[in-house]
N, C-alpha and C positions, 0 to 999 in steps of 0.2 A: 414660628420660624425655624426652631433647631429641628421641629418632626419632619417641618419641607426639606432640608438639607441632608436629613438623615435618610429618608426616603430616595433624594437624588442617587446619595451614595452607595444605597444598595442595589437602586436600579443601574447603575455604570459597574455596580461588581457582575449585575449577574447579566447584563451584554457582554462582557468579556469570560466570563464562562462558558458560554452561549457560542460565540464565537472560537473561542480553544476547541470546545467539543468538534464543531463541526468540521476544525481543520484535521484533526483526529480521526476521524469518521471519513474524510477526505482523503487523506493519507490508506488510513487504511485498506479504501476501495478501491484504490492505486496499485497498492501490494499485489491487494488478491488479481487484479485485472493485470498485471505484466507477469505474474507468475504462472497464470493460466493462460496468458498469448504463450512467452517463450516454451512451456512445455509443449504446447502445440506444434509452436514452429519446429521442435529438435525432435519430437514424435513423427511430423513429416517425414525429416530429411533422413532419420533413421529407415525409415521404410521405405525412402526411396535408396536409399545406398547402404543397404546391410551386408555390403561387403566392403564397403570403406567406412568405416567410425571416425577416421580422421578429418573427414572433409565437417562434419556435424560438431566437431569439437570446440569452433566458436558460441555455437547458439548450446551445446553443452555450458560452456562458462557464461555464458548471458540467462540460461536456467538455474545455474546454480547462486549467479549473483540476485537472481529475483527473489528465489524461494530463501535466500538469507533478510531479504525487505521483507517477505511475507512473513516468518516467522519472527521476526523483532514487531515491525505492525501490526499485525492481525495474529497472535497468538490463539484467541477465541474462534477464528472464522470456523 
């Protein structure tokens, strides 16, 4: 009866390890996928208006907020 119990309890550690990873792994596919839209979108708007920088200065700071997600999540990518 204690091997059944003990067994239980490794099997509920390693679903919640299991589960952490993949929110992990989740997250981090987040990072890389909004930091690679916003550079897009501000690579866009730059080339449509490379005489006004000011107009592309929003999705500048939604680049630069992403690529601070990407580099705290996904350090390895």
């Amino acid at each position: 009866m204690r091997y059944l119990i003990l067994i239980a309890g490794l099997a509920a550690l390693a679903a919640c390890n299991s589960a952490s990873n993949a929110r992990k792994e989740a997250d981090q596919e987040y990072a890389v996928g909004s930091y690679e839209q916003s550079m897009k979108a501000y690579q866009l708007c730059a080339e449509q208006n490379p005489g006004n920088p000011e107009k592309c200065s929003a999705l500048s700071r939604v680049m630069d907020a992403d690529r601070k997600r990407y580099d705290k999540e996904a350090p390895g990518f």
